[in-house]
Structures are given as C-alpha cells and as structure tokens.
N, C-alpha and C positions, 0 to 999 in steps of 0.2 A: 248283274243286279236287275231285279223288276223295279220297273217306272211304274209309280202308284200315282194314282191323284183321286183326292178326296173332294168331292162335290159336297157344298154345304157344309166348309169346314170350322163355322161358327156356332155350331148348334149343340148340344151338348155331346151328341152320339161324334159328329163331327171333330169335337174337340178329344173327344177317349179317343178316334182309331190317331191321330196326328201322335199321340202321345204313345202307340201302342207300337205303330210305324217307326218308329225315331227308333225304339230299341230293339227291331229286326235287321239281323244281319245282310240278311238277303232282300230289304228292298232299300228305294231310295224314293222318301216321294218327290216328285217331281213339278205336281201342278196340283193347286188349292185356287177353291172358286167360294163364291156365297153372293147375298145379295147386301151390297157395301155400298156407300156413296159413292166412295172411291176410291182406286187400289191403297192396298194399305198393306204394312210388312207386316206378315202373323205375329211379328214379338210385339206389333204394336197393340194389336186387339190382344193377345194374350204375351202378355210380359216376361212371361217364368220360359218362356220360349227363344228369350233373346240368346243368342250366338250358340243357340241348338237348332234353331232352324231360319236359316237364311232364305226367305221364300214369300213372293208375293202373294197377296189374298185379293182377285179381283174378281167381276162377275164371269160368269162362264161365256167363254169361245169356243165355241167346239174345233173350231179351226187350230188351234192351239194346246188344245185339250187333245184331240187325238195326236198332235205330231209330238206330244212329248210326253204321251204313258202307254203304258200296256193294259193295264186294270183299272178298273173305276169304282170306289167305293161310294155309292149314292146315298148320301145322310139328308134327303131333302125330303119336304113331303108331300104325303100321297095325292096323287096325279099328275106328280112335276115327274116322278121317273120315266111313265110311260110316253113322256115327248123325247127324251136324250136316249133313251136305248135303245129302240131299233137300229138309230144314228148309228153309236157305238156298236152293235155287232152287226151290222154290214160290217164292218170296218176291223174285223176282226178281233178287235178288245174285246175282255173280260169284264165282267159287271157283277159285282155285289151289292145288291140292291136292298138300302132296311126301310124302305116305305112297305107300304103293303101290294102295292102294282103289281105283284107278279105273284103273290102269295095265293089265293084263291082261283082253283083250276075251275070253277064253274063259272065265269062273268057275268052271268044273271047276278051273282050271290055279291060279287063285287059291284055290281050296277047300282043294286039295290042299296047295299050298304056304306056305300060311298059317293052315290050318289051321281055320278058321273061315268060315262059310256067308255067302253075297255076299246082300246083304238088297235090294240097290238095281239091280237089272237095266234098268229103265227109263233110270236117267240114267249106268248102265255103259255103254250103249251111244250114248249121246247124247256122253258123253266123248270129248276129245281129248289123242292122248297129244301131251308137249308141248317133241319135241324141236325147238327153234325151226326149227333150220335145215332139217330135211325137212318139219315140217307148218303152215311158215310160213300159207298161203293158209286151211289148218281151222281153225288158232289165229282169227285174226283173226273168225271167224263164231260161236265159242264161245260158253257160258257155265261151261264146268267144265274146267280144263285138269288131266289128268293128270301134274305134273312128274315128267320120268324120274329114274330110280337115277339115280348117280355113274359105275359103274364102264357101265353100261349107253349114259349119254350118250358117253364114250369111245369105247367097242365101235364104237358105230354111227353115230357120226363117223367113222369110222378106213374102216369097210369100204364105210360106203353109195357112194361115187364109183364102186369095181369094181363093184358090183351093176350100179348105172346105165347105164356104159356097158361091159359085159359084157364085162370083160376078158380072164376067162378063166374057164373051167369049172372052179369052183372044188372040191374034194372034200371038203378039213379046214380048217376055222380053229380053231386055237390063241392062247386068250386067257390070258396070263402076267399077271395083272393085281397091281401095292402103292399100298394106298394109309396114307395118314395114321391115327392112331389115332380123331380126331374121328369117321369116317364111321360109329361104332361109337353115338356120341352121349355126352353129359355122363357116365352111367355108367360108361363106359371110361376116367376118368382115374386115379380107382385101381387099375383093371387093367392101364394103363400099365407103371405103376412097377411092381407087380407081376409081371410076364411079356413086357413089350416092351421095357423099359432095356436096352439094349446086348443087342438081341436080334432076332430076324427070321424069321418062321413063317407058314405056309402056313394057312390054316383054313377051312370049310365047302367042303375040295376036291369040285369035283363036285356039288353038296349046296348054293350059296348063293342065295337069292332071286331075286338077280340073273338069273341064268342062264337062268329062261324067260322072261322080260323081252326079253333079248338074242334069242333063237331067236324070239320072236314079231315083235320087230322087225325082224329080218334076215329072214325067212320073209315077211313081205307087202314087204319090197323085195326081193327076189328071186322069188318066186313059184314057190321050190322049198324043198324038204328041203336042209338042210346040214348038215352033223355038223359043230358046235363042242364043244370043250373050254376050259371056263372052270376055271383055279385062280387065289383071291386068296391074296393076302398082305398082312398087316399091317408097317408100319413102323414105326421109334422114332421119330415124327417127328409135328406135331401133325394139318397138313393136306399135302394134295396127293393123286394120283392119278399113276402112271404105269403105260402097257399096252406090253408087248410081243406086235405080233398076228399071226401067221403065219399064212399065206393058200396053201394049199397047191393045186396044181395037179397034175394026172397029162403033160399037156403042157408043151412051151418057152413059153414067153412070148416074142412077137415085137418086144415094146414096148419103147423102152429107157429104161432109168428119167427121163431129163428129161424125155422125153414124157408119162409115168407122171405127172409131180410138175407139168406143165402142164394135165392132164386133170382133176387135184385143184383147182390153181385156177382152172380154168376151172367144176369142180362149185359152187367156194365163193366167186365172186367179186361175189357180193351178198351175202354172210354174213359183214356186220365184225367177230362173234368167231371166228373161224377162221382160220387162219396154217399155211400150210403151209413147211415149210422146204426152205432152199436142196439141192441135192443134196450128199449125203452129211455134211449137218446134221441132228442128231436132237436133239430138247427133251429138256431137263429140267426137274425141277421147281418150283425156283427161278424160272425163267423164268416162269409162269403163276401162282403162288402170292402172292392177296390179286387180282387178276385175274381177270374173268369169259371170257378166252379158251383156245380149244383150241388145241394147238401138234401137230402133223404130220407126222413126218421119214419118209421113204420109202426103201426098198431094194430091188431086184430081186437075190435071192441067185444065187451065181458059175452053179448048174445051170441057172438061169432056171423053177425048177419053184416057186420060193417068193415069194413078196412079204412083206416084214417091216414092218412098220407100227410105228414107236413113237409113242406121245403123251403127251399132258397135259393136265392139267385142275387147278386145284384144287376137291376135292372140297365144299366150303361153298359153294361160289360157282357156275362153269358146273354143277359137281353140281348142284346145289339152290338156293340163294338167288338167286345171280344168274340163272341161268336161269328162274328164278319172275318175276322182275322182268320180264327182256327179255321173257317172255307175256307180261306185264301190258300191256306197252309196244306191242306189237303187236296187242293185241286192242282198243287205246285210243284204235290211230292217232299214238303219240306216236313220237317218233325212237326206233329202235331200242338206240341207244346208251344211252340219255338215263340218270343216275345210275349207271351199270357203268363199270368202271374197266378 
C-alpha cells in the first residue's frame, strides 16, 4: 500500500482528495495536517467521516510527516509549498502540489505575480506541470508534480488539439471563463452570501493568477506568441467551471466542424477523462459536477473566422483533487481511472 498524507486536509481541495483516498485500493492515508487549534479526530471537523476514517488532524511535523508517508499531497496555499518541498524530496517523497509554487517555469512571472521570491529554483525546474492529458509521459518519471489551476486546466484542454494539429493561424483567444464560488476556497462562503446570492460578476478582469499559467501553457504548445484575454466570473453556485473560448483566426477555416470534433477525439482517445461532444452538443455543468471529467462541445462560427469552444469541469475535482489523484495514479503505474468518478 502507499502511505498518503494530505497537508491542508481542511480546505476544500483538502477535503475532495481525503474523500477520493478512502476509495483507492492501493493507498492508505496515513497522515492529515492543517492549521487547528488543536489536534482534533477528522470525523470531528468533518462528521460523515466518522468510522471511515480513524486519523488525527494536527499541524504539520515534518518529523512525523516524513516517517509515516511516502506522497504528499499539498492542498495549502501559495507560498506555504515552496518551504515543505525541498524538505520532502531530499528525503525521497513524492509531492503533489495544487498551489501554484511550482506551476510557472519562469520565476520572474511567479515573483511578479505573487508577489513573493521563488526560494527553490532547483526543484522549480525539475517540476512537472501536471496536466495529465498533455504531460502524461513527464508525469509518470516525476517526483514533484505541479497540479494545474482550474480555470487553466479548462483553457488548455479546450485549445491544445488546434495547437497540435495547426489548424489555423490563430490571432486571439478569448477566454469568457464562471466558475463556482468554492475555487475561491473555504473563506469565500461568507462572501457568498454576501455578494454572490442572486448575483453574477466579473473579477480580477485581466489581472488573475491564472492568466500567465494559461499563456505559458499555450506558448510552449504552440511555440509562438498569442494574445489571449482571460475574464472570470464567479457564480452563485458552490462548484463547477464553465469556459466560453473563442479562437479567432484572420482566415476561412477549411475544416467542417465534424471533422473539427473527430480531430478532438482522435487528440483525446487515450484520455478517459475527456469527452468531447456530439455536434452541436455543448456541456453544462451539471453534466461534470462531483465528476473528474472535462466535457467539450465545438463550433465553427457561420464566417468560418472563429472556433467557439465551450467546456467543463468541476473545479474541486479535474481542477484540483481529482486531477492530483489521476498524477498520483500515473506516476504509480496504477489505472488511470482508479478511485475517480
């Protein structure tokens, strides 16, 4: 069995992998950490856990932390991974990490946009960013996987297939992205009630984390500049993700969309969280919600100058937990699928 332990197992991302863990064959977790008053049993912070999981929830030890796991999933946030991980791989653990610390291979880009200096340039660069489905082959040789954003894993599901097989000299993509209040993290549920009940707004237009995330990702699958515009928006809703992505061309597009929507599955057809829809079928987010899969619908608009991309995701899950898992699962050699739903 692998010895799992979930750092920051009170947070939301936190609470999906404990829950995702339980119904894998092949681990055991072993050690739960967060910041508590004081230790406390998980069934007591989350109840529906009682005499499913017998296991303390105290602050982190690493002293303890390394003598009783092999993997470390990091649900904590950005700038708390980059102090425990070099720890942990001296030391020969595995790290799945869903802050952004290890996501952006340029650290200016991270300096800048987070504000605070990359201390671990060594194992920034030994990192794997950990979108399964494009860096299935790097994942599996790891020992640090970088799990991507939410709205980021989306983005670049949606566009990588045109990158690949160059459909067209792309000029702008337009990313229209709402997601769930969750992606926000447990602090946001009083902010809920306060400014999202019966309500729907735009925020960090231009301006969110995300955003060079996506341009770095699109930029080494592409191997060019491309002017994206990213605006989020939050919904009244707990989870989920949906992108509206225009793909704008200066020329016709010669392709016609069912060909378009077989070039998709022919990109994704080893990649069984991936679902692309029928033509002129576009997901919502019901459809994917509690679900570790991406959902696809394709359009070729009437000028033939635009490609419209809608998807989904739910944002706990292919966002973050479930996508932390399926690394886990690929770097372990175990089925892909195995405990995703």
């Amino acid at each position: 069995m692998l010895r799992v332990g979930v750092i920051g197992a009170t947070g939301y991302t936190g609470e999906e992998l404990i829950k995702i863990l339980l119904r894998h064959p092949r681990i055991k977790i072993s050690y739960l950490s967060a910041k508590v008053e004081k230790p406390k049993e998980i069934s007591e912070i989350f109840p529906y856990l009682k005499k499913k999981l017998l296991l303390l929830c105290d602050n982190f030890n690493i002293d303890r932390a390394l003598e009783l796991c092999d993997l470390f999933f990091l649900a904590v946030p950005h700038t708390v991974s980059i102090q425990i991980t070099p720890i942990l791989l001296e030391n020969k653990k595995y790290v799945i990490d869903l802050s952004a610390d290890y996501r952006l291979k340029d650290k200016s880009l991270y300096e800048l946009w987070y504000e605070t200096k990359h201390t671990d340039h060594q194992n920034l660069r030994r990192s794997v960013y950990g979108l399964s489905e494009i860096h299935r082959d790097k994942i599996k040789k790891t020992r640090l996987v970088a799990n991507p954003g939410c709205y980021p894993t989306v983005a670049v599901l949606s566009i990588a297939p045109l990158l690949k097989y160059k459909i067209c000299k792309i000029q702008y993509i337009y990313i229209d992205a709402k997601s769930g209040y969750s992606g926000a993290g447990r602090i946001s549920d009083e902010q809920f009630y306060r400014d999202l009940k019966d309500n729907f707004k735009a925020y960090n237009v231009d301006s969110h984390r995300h955003l060079p995330e996506i341009l770095e990702q699109i930029l080494s699958l592409a191997e060019r500049k491309i002017n994206i515009v990213f605006t989020p928006h939050l919904l009244p809703i707990e989870r989920g993700i949906l992108e509206t992505i225009y793909v704008n061309s200066n020329h016709k597009l010669k392709i016609r969309n069912s060909e378009l929507i077989g070039l998709y599955r022919e990109f994704y057809k080893d990649s069984p969280f991936v679902r692309i829809k029928e033509d002129n079928h576009f997901p919502q987010i019901k459809d994917v919600v509690l679900t570790n899969f991406c959902d696809i619908g394709i359009k070729i608009s009437e000028d033939r100058k635009t490609i419209i991309l809608i998807s989904c995701i739910d944002n706990l899950l292919k966002g973050a937990s479930g996508q932390a898992v399926q690394n886990m699962n690929i770097i372990f050699d175990f089925e892909e699928t195995e405990a995703l739903l």
